[in-house]
NUNUTI-673611 format. One record per residue (C-alpha): residue number from 1; x, y, z. Coordinates in steps of 0.001 Angstrom, whole numbers, plus 500000, padded with zeros to 6 digits. Each point is the difference from the previous one (the first is absolute). Example, Ala and Ser with C-alpha at 12.3 -4.5 7.8 and 13.67 -1.06 7.14 Angstrom:
<nodes>
NODE   pos        x        y        z
NODE     1   512300   495500   507800
NODE     2   501370   503440   499340
</nodes>
This chain:
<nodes>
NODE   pos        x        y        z
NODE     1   500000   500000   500000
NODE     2   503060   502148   499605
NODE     3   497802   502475   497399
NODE     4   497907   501248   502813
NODE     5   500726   503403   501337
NODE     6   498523   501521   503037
NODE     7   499026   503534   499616
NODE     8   499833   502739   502262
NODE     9   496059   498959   501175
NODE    10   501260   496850   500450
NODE    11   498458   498456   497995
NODE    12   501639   497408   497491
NODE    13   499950   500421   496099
NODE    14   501292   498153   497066
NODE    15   500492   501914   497075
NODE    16   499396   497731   496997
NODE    17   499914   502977   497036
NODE    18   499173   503628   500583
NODE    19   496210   499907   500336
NODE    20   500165   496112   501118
NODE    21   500326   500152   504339
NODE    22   499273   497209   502162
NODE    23   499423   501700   503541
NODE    24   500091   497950   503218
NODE    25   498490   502180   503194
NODE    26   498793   499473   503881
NODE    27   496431   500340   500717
NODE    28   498775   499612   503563
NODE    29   503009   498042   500604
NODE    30   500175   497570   497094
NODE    31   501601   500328   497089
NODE    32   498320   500366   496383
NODE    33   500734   500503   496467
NODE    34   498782   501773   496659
NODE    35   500506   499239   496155
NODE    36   498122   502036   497735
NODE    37   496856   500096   502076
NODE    38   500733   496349   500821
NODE    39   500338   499359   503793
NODE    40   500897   497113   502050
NODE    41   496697   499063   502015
NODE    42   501349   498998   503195
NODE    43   503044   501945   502188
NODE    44   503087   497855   500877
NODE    45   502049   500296   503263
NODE    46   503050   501720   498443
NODE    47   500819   501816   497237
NODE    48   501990   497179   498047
NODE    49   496954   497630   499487
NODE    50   498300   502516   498237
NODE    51   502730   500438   497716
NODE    52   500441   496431   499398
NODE    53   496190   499249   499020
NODE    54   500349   503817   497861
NODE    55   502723   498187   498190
NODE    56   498482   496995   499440
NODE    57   496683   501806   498550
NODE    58   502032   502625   497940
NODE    59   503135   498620   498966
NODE    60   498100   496763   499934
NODE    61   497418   500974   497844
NODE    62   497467   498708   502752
NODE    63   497842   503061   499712
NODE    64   497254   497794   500841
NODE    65   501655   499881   503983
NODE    66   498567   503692   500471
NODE    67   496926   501644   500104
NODE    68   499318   502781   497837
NODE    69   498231   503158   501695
NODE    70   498863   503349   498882
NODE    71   502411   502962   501667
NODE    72   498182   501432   503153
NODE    73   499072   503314   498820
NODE    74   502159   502174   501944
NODE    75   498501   503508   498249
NODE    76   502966   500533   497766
NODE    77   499657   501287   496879
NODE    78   502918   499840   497506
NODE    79   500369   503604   498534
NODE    80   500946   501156   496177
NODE    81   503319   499646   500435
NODE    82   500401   496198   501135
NODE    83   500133   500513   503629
NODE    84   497174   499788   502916
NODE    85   498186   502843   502351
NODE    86   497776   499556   503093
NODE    87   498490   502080   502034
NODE    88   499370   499130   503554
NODE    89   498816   501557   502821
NODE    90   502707   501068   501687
NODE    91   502286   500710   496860
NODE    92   500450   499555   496019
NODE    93   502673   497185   498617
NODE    94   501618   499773   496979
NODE    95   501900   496990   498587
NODE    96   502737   500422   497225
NODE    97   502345   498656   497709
NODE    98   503240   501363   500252
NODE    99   502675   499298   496747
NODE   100   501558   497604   501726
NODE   101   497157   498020   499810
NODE   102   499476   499774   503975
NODE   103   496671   501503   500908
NODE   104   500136   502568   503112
NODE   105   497173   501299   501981
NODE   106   498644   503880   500782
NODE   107   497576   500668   503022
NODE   108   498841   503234   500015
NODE   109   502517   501499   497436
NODE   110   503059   498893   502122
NODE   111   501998   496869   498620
NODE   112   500065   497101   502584
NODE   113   504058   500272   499996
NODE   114   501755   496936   499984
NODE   115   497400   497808   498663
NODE   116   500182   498344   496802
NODE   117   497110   497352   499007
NODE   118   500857   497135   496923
NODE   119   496396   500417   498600
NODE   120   497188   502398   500451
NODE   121   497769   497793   502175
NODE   122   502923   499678   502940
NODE   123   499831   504203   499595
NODE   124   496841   500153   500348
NODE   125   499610   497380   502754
NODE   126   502483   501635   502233
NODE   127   497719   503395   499701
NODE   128   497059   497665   500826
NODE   129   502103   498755   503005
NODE   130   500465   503791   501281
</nodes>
C-alpha cells in the first residue's frame, strides 16, 4: 500500500490519474472510503483494511464490492469558472483550483493558509467540517 498518502485532514488518498482519487476517511470512529461516488458500506477498525478492500474493488476491477450513492447535497454550487461557492450562515466559502492543480479553500475572502486539498470534494469537505 506504499501509494497511499496521508494528507493534512488525515485522511488517506491514492492518486490513480489527476481526476481519478480513491479517499479513505474516519467517521464516528471507523474508517471509510470513496471512489467516484462509490463507497465501502461498512467501516473497518483501522485505516489499512479499508485500503486493502479499496484496492481490491479499484485496482481489482471489483466495482461490484461498493455501493454506489448519490453525493449528499452539501449546497455547493460550482461557479462559471470551474470552482465551487456556498453560502452559509455564519460565512461564504469558495473552493479553487490553483495552477498547480491543488485546489485551496477561501472562507470569507481570506485563504485558509496552509491548506492544500488533491480534489475539490476534500476542499469543500474541510469547509463543511468548519
Amino acid at each position: 500500500m506504499s501509494e497511499w498518502r496521508e494528507n493534512s485532514n488525515g485522511n488517506y488518498v491514492f492518486v490513480l490519474d489527476t481526476d481519478e482519487v480513491m479517499t479513505v476517511y474516519q467517521h464516528n470512529g471507523e474508517w471509510f472510503s470513496v471512489y467516484d461516488s462509490r463507497f465501502i458500506d461498512d467501516g473497518f477498525k483501522d485505516p489499512e483494511q479499508a485500503m486493502a478492500l479499496m484496492e481490491k474493488a479499484v485496482l481489482g476491477d471489483r466495482l461490484d464490492l461498493l455501493v454506489k450513492r448519490k453525493p449528499i447535497p452539501t449546497g455547493w454550487r460550482e461557479t462559471k469558472k470551474g470552482g465551487y461557492h456556498c453560502v452559509r450562515s455564519n460565512c461564504t466559502m469558495t473552493v479553487k483550483k490553483a495552477k498547480s492543480g491543488m485546489w485551496y479553500l477561501v472562507i470569507n475572502q481570506t485563504l485558509v493558509k496552509g491548506k492544500w486539498f488533491i480534489t475539490a470534494e476534500e476542499a469543500r469537505r474541510y469547509g463543511d467540517q468548519l
